[in-house]
BALOBA-1460 file (C-alpha; in Angstrom, 3 decimals):
// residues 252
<rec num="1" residu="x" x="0.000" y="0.000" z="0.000"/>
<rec num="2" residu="x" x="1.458" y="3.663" z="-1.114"/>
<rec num="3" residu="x" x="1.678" y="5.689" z="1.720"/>
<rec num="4" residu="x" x="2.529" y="9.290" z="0.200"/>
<rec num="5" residu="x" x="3.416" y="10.698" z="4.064"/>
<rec num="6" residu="x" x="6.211" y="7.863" z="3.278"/>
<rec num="7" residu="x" x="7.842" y="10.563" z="0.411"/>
<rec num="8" residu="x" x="8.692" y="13.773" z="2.125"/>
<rec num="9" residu="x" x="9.643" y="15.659" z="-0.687"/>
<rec num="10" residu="x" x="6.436" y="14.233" z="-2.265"/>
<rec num="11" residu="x" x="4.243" y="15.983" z="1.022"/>
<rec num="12" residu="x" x="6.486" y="19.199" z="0.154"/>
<rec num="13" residu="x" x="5.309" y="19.630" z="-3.051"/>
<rec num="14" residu="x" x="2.124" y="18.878" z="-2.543"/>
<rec num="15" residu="x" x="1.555" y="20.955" z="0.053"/>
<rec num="16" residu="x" x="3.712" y="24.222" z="-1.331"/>
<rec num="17" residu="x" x="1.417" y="23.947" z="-4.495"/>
<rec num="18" residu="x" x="-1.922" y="23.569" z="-2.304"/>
<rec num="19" residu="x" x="-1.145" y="26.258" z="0.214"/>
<rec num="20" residu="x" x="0.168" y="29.082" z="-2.621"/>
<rec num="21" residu="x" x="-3.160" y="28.024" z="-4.228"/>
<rec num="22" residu="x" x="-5.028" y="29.037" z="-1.468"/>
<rec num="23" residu="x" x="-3.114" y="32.336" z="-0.884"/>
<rec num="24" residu="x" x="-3.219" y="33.672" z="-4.305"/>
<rec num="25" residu="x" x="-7.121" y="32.632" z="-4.464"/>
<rec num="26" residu="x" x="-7.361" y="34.904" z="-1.209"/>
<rec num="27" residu="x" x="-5.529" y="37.310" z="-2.699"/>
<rec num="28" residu="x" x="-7.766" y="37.158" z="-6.089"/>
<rec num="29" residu="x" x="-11.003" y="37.257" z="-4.075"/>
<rec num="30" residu="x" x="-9.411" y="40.568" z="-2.332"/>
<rec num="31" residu="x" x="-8.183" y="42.273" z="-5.173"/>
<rec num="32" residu="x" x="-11.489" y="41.219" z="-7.594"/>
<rec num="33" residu="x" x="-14.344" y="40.260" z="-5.637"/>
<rec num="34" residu="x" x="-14.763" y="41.502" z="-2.291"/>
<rec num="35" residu="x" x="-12.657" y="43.736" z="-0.635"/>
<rec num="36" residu="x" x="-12.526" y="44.379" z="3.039"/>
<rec num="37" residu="x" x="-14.170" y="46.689" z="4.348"/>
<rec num="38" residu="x" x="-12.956" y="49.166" z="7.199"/>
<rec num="39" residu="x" x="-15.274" y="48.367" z="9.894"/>
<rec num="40" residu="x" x="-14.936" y="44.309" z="9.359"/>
<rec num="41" residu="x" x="-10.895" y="44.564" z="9.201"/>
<rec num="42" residu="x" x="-10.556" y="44.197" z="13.067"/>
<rec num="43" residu="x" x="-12.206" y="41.120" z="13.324"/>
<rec num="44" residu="x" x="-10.778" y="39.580" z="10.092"/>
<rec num="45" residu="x" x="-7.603" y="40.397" z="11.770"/>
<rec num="46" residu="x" x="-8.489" y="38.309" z="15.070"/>
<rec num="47" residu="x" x="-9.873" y="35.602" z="12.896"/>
<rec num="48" residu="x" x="-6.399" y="35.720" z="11.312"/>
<rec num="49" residu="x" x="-4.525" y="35.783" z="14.563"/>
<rec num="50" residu="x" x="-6.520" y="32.755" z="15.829"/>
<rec num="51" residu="x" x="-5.968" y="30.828" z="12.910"/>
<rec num="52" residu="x" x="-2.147" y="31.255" z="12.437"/>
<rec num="53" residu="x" x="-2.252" y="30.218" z="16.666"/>
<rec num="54" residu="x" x="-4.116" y="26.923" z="15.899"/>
<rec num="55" residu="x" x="-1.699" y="26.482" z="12.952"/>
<rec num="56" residu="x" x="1.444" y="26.453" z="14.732"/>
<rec num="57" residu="x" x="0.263" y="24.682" z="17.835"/>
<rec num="58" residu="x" x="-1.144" y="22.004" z="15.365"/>
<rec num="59" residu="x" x="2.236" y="21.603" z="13.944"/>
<rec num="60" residu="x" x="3.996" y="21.970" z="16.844"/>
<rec num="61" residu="x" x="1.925" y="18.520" z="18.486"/>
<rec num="62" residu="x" x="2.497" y="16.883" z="15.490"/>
<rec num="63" residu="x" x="6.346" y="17.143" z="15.623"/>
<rec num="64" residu="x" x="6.273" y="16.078" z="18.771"/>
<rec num="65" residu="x" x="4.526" y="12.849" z="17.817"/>
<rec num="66" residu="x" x="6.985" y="12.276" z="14.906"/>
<rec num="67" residu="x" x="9.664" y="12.986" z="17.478"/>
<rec num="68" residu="x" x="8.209" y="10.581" z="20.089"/>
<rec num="69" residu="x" x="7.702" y="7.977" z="17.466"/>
<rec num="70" residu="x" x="11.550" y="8.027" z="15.963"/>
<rec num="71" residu="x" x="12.708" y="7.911" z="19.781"/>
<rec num="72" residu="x" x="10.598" y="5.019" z="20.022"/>
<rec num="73" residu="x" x="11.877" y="3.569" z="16.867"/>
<rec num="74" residu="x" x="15.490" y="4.005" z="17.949"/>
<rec num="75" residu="x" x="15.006" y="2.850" z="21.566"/>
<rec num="76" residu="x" x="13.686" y="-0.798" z="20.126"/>
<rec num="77" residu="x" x="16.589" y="-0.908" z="17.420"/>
<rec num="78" residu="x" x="18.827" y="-0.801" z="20.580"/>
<rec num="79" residu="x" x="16.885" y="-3.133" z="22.392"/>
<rec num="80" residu="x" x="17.419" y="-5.592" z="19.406"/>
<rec num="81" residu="x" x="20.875" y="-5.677" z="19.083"/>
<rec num="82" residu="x" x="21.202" y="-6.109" z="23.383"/>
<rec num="83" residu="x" x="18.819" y="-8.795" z="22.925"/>
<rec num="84" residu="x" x="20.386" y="-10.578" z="19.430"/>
<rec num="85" residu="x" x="24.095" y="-9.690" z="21.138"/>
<rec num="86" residu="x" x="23.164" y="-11.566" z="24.674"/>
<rec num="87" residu="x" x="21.405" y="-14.899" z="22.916"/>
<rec num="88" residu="x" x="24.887" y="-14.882" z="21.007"/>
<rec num="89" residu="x" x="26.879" y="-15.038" z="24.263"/>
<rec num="90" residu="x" x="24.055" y="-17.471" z="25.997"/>
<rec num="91" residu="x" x="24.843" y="-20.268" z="23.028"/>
<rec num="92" residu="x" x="28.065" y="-21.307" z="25.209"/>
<rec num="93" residu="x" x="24.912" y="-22.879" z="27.673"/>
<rec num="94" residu="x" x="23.895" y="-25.139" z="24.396"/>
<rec num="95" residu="x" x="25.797" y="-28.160" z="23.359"/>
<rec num="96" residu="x" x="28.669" y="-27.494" z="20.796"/>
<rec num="97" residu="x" x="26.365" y="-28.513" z="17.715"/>
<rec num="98" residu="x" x="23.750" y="-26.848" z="19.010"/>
<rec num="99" residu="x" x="25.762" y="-23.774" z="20.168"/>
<rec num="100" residu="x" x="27.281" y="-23.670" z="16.441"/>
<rec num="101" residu="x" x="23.844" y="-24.645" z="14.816"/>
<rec num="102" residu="x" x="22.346" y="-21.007" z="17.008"/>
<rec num="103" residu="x" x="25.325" y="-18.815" z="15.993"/>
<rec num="104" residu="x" x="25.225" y="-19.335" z="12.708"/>
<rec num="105" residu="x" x="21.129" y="-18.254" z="12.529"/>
<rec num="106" residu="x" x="22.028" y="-15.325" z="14.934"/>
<rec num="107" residu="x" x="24.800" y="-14.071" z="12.427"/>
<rec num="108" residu="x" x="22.133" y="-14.816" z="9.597"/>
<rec num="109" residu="x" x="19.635" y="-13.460" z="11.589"/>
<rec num="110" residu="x" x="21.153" y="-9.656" z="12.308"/>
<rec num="111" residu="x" x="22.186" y="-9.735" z="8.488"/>
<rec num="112" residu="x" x="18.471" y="-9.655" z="7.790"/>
<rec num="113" residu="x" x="17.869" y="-6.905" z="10.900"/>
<rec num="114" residu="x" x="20.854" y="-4.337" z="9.724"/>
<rec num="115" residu="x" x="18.871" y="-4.658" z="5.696"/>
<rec num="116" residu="x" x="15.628" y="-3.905" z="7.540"/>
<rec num="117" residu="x" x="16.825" y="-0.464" z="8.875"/>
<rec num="118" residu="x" x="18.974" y="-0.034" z="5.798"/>
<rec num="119" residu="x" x="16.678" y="-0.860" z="2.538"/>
<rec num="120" residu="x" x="14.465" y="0.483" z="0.582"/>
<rec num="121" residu="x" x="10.959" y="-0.546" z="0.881"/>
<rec num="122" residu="x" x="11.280" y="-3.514" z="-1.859"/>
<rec num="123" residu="x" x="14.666" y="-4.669" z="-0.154"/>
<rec num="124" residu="x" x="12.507" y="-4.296" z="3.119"/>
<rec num="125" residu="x" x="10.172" y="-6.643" z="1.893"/>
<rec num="126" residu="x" x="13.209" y="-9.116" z="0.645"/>
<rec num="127" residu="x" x="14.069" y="-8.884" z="4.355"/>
<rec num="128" residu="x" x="10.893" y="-9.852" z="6.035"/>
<rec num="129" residu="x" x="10.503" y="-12.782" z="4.080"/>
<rec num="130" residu="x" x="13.237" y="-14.920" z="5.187"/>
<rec num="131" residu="x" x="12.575" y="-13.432" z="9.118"/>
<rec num="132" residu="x" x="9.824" y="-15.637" z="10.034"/>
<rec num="133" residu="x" x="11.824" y="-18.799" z="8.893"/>
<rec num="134" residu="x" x="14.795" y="-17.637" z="11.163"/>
<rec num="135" residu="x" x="12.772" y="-17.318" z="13.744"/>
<rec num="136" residu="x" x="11.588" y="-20.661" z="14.021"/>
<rec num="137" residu="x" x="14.610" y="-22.503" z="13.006"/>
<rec num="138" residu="x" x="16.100" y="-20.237" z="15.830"/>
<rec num="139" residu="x" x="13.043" y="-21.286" z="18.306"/>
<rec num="140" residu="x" x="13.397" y="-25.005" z="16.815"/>
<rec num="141" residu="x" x="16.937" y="-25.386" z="17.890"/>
<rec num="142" residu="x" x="16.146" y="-23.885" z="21.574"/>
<rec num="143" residu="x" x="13.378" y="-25.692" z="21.944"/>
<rec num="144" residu="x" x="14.687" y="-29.111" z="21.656"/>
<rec num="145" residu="x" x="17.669" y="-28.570" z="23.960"/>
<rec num="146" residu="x" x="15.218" y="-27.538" z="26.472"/>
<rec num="147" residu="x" x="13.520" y="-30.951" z="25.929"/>
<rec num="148" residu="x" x="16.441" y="-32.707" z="26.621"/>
<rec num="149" residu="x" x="18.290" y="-30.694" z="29.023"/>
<rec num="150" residu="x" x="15.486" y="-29.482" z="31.631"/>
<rec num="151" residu="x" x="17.911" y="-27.047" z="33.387"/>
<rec num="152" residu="x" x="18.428" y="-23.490" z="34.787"/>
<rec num="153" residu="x" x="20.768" y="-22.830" z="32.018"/>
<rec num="154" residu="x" x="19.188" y="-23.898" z="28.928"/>
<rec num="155" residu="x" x="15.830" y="-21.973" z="30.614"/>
<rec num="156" residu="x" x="18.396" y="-19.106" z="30.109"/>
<rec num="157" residu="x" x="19.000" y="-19.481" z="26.950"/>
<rec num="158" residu="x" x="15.571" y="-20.037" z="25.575"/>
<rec num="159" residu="x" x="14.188" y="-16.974" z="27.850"/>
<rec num="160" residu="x" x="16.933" y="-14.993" z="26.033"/>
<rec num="161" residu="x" x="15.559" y="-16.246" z="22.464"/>
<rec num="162" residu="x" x="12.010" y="-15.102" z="23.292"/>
<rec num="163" residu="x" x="13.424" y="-11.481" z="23.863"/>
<rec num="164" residu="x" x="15.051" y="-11.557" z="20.377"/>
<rec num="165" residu="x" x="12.048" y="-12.547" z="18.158"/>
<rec num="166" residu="x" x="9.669" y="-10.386" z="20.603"/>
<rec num="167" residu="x" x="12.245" y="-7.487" z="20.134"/>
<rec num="168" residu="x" x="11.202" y="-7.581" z="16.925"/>
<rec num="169" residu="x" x="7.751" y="-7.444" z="17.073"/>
<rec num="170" residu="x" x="8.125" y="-4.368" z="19.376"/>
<rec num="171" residu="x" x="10.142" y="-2.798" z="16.405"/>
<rec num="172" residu="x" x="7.142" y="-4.125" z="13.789"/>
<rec num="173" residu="x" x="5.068" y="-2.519" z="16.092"/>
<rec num="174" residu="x" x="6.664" y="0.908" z="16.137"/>
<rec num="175" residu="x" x="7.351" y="0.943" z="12.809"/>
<rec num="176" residu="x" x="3.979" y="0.580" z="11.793"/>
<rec num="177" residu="x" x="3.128" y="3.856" z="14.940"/>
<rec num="178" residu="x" x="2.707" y="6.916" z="12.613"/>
<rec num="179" residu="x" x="0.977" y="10.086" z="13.089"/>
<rec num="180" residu="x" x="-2.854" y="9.466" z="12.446"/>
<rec num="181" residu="x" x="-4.214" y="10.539" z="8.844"/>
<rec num="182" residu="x" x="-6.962" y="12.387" z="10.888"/>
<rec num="183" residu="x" x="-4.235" y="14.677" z="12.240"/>
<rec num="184" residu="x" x="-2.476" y="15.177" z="8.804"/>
<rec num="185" residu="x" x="-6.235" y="16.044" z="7.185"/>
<rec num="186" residu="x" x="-6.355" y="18.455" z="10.259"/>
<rec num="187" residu="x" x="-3.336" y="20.056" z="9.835"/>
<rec num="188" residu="x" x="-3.689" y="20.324" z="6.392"/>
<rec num="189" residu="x" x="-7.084" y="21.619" z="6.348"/>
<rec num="190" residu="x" x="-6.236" y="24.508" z="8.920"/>
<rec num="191" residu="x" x="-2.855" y="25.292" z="6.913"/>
<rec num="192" residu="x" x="-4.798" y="25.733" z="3.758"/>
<rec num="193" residu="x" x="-7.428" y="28.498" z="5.362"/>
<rec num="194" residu="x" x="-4.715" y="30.026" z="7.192"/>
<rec num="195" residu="x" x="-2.941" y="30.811" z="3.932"/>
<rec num="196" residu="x" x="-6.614" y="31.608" z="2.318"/>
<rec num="197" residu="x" x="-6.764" y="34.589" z="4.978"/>
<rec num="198" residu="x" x="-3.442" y="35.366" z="4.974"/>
<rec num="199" residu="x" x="-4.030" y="36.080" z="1.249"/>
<rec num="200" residu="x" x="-7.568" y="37.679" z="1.703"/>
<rec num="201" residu="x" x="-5.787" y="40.740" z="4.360"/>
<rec num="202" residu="x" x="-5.143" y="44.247" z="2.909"/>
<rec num="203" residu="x" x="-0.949" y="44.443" z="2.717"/>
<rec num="204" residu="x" x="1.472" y="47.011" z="1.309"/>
<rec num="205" residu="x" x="3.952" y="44.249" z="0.358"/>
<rec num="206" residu="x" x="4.057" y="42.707" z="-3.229"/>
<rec num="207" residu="x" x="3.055" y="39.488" z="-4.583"/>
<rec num="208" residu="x" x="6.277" y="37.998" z="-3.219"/>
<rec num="209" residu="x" x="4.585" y="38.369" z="0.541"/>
<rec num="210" residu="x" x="1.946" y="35.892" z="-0.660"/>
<rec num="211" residu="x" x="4.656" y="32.820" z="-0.931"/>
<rec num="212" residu="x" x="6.302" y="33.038" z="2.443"/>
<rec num="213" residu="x" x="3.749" y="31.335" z="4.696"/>
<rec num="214" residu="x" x="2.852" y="28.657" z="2.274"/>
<rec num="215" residu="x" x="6.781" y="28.149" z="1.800"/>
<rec num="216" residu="x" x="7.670" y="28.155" z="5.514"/>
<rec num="217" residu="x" x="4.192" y="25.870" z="6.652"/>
<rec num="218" residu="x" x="5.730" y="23.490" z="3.724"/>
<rec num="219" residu="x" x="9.384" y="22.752" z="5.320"/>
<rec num="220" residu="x" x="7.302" y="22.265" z="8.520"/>
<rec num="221" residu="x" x="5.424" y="19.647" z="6.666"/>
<rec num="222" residu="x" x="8.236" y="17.992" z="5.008"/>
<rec num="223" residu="x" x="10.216" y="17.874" z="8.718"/>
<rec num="224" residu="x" x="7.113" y="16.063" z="10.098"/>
<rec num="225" residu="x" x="6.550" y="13.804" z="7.160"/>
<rec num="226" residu="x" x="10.722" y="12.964" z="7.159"/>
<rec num="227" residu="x" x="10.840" y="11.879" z="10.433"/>
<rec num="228" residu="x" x="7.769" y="10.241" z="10.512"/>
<rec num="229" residu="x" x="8.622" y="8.002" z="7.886"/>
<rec num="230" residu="x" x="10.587" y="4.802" z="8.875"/>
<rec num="231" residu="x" x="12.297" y="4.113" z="5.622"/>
<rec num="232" residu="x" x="11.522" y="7.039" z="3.442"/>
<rec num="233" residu="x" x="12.941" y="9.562" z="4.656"/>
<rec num="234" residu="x" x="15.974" y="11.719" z="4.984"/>
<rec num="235" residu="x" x="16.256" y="11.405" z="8.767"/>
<rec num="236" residu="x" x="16.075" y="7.572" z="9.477"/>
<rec num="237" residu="x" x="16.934" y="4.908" z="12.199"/>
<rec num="238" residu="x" x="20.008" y="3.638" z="11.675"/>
<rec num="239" residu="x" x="21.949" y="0.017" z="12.733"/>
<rec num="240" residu="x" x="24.235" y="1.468" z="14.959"/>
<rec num="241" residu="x" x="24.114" y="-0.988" z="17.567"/>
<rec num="242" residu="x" x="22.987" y="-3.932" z="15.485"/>
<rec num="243" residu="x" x="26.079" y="-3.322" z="12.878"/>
<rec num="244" residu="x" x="28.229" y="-2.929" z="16.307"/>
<rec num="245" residu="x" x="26.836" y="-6.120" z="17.241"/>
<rec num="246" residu="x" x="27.674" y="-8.129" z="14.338"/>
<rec num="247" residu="x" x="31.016" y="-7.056" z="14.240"/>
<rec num="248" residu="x" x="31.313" y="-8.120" z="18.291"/>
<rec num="249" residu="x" x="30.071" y="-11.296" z="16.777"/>
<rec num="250" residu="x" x="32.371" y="-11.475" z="13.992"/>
<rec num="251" residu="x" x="29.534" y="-11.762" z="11.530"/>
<rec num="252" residu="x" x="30.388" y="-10.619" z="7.682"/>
């Protein structure tokens, strides 16, 4: 499914196009249509006021969500590569075929993890395949020593597996978080009549006056969109600790 929030530059354009529109259309019905008149300035200029307030506070609650939500999203990609980095270390409790047989998945295993964070969307996709196979060749292996060895240390190690595959379904989770479309339709409804009024309003400056506020309400837009967006965007998550990880495990 297309997400267009997922192209930054995409919400950018869209909305620098949308919100001149409206300007220049307020500026048209000014200059053509209806003027202002003296006695209804005041309040058109309170309107105004009001409208530019709800703007920015709008925008300003939506960054923080996109803020909130790439914290979140970094947070988990640490908690992976503890969790992946720990299981590693806890194979010494297996057997030595079993202990080799768990290595080699894990070292598979983060190979697939650092592509998630690093891909495109169709490499993405390439990535998720294999996971779910992993996962339970990884829970296959654990498993069956814990048949066989009923002890404190191989209940270790398979409590330590559990915390890599449910790392990352905490990291599915919170890549899959993004700001609600009711909140975008919001903040793009309010942006478009702010720059409607802002057009409408008597001004000595020139035409030129008419771009700023659609230009500057578009960077805020493309800021919230960017780090919003898990994977398509200029500001992303990256592997730090899961590349830092695989080279601790001497994984290539």
């Amino acid at each position: 499914m297309i997400n267009i929030f997922d192209g930054p530059f995409t919400v950018f354009l869209i909305a620098l196009v949308t919100l001149s529109g409206a300007a220049f259309l307020g500026d048209y019905l000014l200059r053509k249509k209806r003027p202002i008149k003296k006695d209804e300035q005041e309040d058109f200029d309170t309107a105004l006021a009001a409208t530019l307030t709800l703007l920015g506070l709008i925008i300003g609650f939506s960054f923080s969500m996109a803020v909130n939500r790439y914290d979140q999203r970094k947070n988990y990609e640490e908690a992976e590569a503890n969790a992946i980095g720990t299981e590693y270390l806890r194979a010494d409790l297996l057997g030595d075929d079993d202990a080799a047989k768990v290595r080699e998945l894990l070292g598979t295993y983060i190979r697939q993890r650092i592509s998630f964070y690093l891909g495109n969307e169709g490499s993405i996709d390439d990535a998720n395949a294999n996971l779910s196979k992993l996962q339970d060749e990884l829970w296959s292996v654990v498993a069956n020593a814990t048949k066989t060895q009923q002890t404190a240390a191989i209940t270790l190690v398979a409590s330590g597996m559990n915390d890599v595959i449910n790392s990352q379904g905490y990291t599915q989770a919170a890549w899959l978080n993004r700001i609600p479309g009711a909140a975008w339709a919001l903040m793009g409804l309010i942006a478009i009549f702010a720059n409607f009024l802002m057009g409408y309003r008597e001004r000595s400056a020139g035409m030129l006056a008419l771009l700023v506020l659609p230009i500057i309400v578009s960077i805020a837009f493309f800021l919230i969109a960017d780090i919003d967006s898990p994977h398509g965007g200029v500001i992303r998550v990256m592997p730090q600790n899961l590349i830092a990880a695989s080279q601790a495990m001497h994984v290539h």
